[in-house]
NUGU-910154 format. One record per residue: residue in one letter; x, y, z of N, C-alpha, C in turn; residue number from 1; chain. Coordinates in steps of 0.05 Angstrom, whole numbers, padded with zeros to 5 digits, always signed. Each point is the difference from the previous one (the first is absolute). Layout:
NUGU-910154
type / n.xx / n.yy / n.zz / ca.xx / ca.yy / ca.zz / c.xx / c.yy / c.zz / seq / mol
A / X / Y / Z / X / Y / Z / X / Y / Z / NUM / A
...
//
This chain:
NUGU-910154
type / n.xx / n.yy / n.zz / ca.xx / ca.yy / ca.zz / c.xx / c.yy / c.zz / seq / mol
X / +00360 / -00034 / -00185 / -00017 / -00024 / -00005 / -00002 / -00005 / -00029 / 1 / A
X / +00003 / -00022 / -00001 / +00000 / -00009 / -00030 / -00031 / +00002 / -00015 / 2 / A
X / -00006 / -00013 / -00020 / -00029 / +00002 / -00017 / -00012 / -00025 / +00011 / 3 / A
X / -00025 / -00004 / +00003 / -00019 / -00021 / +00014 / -00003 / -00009 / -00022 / 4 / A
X / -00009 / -00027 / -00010 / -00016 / -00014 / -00020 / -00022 / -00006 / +00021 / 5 / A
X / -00024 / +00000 / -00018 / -00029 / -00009 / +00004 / +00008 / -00013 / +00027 / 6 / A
X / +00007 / -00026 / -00010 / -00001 / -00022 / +00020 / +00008 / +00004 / +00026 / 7 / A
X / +00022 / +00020 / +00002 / +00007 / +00009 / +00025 / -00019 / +00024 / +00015 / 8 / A
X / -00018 / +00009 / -00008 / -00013 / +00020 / +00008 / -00028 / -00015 / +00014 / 9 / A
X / -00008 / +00014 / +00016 / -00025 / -00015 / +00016 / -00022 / +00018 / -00016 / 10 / A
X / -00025 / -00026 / -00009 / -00016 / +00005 / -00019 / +00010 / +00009 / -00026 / 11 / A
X / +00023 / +00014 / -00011 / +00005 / +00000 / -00024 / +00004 / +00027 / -00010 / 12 / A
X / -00013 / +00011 / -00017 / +00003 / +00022 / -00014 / -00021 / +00006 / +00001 / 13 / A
X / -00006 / +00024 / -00025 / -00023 / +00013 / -00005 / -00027 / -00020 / +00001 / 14 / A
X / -00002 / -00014 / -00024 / -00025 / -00017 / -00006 / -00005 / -00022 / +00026 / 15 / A
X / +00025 / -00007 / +00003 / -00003 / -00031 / +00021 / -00012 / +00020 / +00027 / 16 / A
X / +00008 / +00020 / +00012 / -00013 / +00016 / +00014 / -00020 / +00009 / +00002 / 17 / A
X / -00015 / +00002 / -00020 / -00030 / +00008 / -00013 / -00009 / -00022 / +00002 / 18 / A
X / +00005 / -00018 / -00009 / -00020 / -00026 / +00004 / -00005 / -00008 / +00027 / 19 / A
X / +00027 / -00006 / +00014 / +00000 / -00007 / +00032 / -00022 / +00020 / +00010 / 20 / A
X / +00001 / +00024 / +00001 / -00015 / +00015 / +00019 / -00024 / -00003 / -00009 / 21 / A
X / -00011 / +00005 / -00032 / -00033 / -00011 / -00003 / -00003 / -00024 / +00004 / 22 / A
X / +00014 / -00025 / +00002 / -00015 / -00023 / +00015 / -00002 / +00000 / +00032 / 23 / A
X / +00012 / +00006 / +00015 / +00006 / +00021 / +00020 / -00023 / +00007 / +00010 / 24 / A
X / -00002 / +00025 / -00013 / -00027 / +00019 / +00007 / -00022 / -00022 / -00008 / 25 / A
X / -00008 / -00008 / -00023 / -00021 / -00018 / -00001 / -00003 / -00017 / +00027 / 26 / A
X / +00030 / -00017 / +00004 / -00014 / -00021 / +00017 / -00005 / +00015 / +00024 / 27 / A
X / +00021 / +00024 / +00011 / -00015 / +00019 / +00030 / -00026 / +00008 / -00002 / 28 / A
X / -00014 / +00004 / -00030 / -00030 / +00013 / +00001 / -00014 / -00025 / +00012 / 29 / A
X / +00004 / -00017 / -00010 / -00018 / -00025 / -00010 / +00002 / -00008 / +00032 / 30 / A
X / +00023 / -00001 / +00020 / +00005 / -00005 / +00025 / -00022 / +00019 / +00026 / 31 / A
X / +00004 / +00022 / -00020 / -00015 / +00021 / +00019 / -00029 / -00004 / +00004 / 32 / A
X / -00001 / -00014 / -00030 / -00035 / -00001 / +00005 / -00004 / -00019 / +00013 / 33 / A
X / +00012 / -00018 / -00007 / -00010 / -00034 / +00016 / +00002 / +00004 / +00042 / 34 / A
X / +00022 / +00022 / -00002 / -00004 / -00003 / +00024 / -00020 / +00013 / +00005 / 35 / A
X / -00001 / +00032 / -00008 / -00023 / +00015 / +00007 / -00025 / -00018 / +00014 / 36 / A
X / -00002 / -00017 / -00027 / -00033 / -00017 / +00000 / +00003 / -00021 / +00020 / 37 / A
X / +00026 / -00007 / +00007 / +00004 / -00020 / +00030 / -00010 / +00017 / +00017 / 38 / A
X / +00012 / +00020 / +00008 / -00008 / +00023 / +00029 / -00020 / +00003 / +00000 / 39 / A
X / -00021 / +00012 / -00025 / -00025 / +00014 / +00003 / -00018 / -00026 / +00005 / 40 / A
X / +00001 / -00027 / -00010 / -00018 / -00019 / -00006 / +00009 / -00024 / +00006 / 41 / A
X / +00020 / +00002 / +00035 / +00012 / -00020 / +00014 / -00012 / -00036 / -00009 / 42 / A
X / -00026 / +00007 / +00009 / -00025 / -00026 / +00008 / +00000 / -00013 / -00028 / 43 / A
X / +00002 / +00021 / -00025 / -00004 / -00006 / -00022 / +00013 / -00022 / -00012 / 44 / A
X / +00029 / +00018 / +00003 / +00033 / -00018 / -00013 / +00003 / -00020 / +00019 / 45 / A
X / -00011 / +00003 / +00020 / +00005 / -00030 / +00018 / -00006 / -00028 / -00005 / 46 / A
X / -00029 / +00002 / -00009 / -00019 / -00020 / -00008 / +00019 / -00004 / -00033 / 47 / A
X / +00000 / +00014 / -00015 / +00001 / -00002 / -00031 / +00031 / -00011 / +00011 / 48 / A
X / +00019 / +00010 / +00012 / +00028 / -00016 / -00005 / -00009 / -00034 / +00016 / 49 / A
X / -00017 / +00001 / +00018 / +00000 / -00019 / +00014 / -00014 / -00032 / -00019 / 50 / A
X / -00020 / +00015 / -00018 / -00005 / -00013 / -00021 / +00012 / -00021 / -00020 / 51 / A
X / +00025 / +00028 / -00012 / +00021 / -00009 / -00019 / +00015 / -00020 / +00013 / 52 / A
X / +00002 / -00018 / -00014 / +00019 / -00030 / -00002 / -00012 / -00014 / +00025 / 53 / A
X / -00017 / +00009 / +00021 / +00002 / -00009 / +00029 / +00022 / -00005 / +00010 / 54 / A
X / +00011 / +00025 / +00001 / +00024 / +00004 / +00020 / -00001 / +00020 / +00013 / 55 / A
X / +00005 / -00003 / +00029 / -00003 / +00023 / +00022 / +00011 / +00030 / -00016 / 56 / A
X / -00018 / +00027 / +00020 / +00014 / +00020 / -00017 / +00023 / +00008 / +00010 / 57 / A
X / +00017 / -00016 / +00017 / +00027 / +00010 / +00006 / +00015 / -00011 / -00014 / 58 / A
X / -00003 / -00027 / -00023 / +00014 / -00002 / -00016 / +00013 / +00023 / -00019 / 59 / A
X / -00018 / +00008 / -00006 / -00004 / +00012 / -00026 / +00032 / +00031 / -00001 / 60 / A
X / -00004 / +00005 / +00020 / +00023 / +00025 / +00005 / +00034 / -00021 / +00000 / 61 / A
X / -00002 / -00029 / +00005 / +00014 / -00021 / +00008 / +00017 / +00001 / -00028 / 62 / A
X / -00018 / -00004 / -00029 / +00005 / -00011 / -00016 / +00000 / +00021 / -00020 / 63 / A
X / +00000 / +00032 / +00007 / +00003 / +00015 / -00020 / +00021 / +00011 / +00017 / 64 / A
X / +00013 / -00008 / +00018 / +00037 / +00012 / +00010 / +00007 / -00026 / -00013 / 65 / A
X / +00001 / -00023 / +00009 / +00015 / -00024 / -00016 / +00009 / +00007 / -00029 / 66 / A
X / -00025 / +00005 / -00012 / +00002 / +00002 / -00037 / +00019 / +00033 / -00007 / 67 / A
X / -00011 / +00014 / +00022 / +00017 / +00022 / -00013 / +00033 / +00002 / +00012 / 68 / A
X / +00005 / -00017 / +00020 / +00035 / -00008 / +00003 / +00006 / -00024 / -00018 / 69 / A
X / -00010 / -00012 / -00010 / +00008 / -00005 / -00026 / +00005 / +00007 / -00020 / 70 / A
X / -00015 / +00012 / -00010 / -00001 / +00025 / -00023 / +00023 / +00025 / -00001 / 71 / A
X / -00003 / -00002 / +00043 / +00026 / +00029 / -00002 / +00024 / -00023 / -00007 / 72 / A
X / +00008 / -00017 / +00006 / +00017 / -00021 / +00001 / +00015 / +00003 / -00031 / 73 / A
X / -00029 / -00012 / -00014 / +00013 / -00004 / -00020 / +00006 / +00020 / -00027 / 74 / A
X / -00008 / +00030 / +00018 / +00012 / +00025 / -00018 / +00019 / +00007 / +00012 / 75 / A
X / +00014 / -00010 / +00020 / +00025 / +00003 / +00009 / +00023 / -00014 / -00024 / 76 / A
X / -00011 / -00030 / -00018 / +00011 / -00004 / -00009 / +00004 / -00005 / -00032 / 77 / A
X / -00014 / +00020 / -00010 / -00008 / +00015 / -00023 / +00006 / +00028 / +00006 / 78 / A
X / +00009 / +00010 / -00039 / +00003 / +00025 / -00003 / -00023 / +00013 / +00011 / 79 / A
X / -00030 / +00001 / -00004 / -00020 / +00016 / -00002 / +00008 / +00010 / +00036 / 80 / A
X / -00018 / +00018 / +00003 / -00003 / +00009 / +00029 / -00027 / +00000 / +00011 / 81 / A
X / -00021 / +00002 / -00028 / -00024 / +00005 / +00014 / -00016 / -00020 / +00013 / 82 / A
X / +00020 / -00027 / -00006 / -00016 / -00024 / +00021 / +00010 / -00003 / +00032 / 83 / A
X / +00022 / +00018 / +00004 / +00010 / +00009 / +00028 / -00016 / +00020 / +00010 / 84 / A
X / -00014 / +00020 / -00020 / -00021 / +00020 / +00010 / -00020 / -00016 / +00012 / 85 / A
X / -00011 / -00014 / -00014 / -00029 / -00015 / -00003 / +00001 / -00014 / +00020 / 86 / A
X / +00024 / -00017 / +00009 / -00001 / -00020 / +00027 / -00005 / +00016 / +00015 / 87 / A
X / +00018 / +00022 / +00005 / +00000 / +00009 / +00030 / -00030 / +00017 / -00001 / 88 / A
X / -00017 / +00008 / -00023 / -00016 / +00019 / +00014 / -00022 / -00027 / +00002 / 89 / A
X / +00004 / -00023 / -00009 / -00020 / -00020 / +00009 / +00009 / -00007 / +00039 / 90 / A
X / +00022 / +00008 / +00003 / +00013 / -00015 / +00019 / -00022 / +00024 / +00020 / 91 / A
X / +00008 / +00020 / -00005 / -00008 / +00031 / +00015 / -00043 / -00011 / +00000 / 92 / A
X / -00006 / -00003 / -00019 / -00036 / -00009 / -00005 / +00000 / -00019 / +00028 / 93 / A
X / +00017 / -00021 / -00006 / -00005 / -00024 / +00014 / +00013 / +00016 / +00035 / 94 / A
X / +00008 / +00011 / +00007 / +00004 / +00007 / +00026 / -00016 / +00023 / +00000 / 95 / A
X / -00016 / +00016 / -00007 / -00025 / +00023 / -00003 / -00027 / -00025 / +00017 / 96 / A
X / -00008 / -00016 / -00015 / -00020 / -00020 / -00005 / +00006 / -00015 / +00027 / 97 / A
X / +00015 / -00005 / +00005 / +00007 / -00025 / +00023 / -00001 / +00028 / +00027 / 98 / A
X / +00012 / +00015 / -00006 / -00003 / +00027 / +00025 / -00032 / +00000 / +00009 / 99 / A
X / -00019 / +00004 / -00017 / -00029 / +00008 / -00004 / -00012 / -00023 / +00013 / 100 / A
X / +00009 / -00029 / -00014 / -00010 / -00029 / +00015 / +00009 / +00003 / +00022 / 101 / A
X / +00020 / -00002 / +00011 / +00011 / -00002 / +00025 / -00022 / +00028 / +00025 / 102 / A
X / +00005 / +00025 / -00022 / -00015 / +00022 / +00022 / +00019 / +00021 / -00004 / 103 / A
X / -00016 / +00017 / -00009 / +00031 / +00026 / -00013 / +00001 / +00020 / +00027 / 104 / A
X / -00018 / +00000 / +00026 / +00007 / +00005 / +00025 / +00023 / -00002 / +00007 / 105 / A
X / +00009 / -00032 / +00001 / +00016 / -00012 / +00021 / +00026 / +00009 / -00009 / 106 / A
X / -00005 / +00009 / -00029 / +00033 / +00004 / -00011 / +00003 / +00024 / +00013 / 107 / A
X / -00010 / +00027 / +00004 / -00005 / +00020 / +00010 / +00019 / +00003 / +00031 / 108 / A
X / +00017 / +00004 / -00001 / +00013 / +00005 / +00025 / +00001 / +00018 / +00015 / 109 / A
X / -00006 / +00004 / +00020 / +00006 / +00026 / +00005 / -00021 / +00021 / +00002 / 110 / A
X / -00030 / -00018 / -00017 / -00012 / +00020 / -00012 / +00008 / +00014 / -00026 / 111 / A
X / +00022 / -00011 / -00007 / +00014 / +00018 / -00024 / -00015 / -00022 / -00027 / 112 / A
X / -00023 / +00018 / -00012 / -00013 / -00008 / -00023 / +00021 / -00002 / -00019 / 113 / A
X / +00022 / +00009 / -00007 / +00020 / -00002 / -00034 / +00004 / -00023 / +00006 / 114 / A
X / +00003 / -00012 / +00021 / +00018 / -00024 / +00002 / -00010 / -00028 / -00022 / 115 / A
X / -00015 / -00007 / +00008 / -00020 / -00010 / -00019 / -00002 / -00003 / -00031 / 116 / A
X / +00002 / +00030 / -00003 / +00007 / +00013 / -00028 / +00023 / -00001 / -00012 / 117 / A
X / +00022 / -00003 / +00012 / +00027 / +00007 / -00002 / +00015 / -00030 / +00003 / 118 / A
X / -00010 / -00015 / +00007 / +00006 / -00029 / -00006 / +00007 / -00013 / -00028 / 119 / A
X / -00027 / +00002 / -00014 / -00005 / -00016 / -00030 / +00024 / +00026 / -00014 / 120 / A
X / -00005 / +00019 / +00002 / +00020 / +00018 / -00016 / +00029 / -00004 / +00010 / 121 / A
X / +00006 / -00003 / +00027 / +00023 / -00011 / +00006 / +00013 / -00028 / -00016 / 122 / A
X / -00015 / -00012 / +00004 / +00008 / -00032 / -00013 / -00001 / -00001 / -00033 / 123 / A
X / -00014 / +00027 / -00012 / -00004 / -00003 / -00034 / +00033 / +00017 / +00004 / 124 / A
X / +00010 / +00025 / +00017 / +00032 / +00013 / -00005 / +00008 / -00018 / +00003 / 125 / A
X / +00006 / -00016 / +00025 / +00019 / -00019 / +00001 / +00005 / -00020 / -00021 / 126 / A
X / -00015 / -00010 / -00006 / +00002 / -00028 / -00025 / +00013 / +00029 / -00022 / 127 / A
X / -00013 / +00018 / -00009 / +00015 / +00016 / -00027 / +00033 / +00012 / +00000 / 128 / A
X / -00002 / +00003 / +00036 / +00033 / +00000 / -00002 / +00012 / -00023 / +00000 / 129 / A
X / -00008 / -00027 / +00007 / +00021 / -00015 / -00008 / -00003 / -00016 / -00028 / 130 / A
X / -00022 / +00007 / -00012 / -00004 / -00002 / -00032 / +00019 / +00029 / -00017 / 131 / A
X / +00003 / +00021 / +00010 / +00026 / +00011 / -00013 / +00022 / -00004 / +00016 / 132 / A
X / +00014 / -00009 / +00022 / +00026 / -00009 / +00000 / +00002 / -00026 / -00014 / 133 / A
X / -00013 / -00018 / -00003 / +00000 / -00021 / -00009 / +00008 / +00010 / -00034 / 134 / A
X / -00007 / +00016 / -00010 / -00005 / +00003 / -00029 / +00026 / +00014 / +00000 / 135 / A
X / +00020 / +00005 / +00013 / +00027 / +00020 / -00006 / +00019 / -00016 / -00016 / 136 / A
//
């Protein structure tokens, strides 16, 4: 195998790697809490999203997958990589959120609780593998 340049490598090198993963980790912390505080204080986030803009709260999971397949979109077509990170883990938020609206029961098959779980993380792999084939 020959030598990679940056551009051919998914996320990059040393630094471009370091950065991706601390915006990354920031936006997963920042995800974890917001949901945390959805689960523990359902009645809460209901009313307060239902507030914002006066739009139903099933919008809201609607228009943070829209914005973040754009975003993955358009780091498909740029060098950087970390706006292909950032879509899909908005893409993964926005199917977490819409699971919980809908009823994180019903996703449950089986009885099998991961299922549920294993969805939003399914859909944040999937979008990152075709954000590194895309990047070859």
């Amino acid at each position: 195998m020959g030598r990679q340049y940056d551009e051919q490598r998914f996320l990059g090198m040393r630094k471009d790697k370091l950065w991706t993963f601390v915006i990354v980790g920031i936006l997963l912390v920042v995800s974890f809490v917001v949901l945390n505080y959805v689960i523990g204080n359902y009645e809460s986030a209901k009313s307060g999203v239902g507030k914002f803009l006066s739009l139903p709260g099933w919008v809201f999971p609607i228009i943070i997958g829209l914005v973040g397949l754009v975003i993955f979109w358009l780091g498909l077509k740029i060098e950087a990589d970390w706006p292909e990170v950032m879509g899909a883990g908005m893409l993964a938020v926005a199917t977490g959120v819409g699971e919980i609206m809908i009823g994180w029961k019903k996703f449950a098959l089986g009885g099998m609780t991961i299922i549920p779980i294993a969805i939003p993380i399914g859909v944040f792999l999937i979008f990152i593998v075709v954000g590194m084939l895309k990047s070859r």
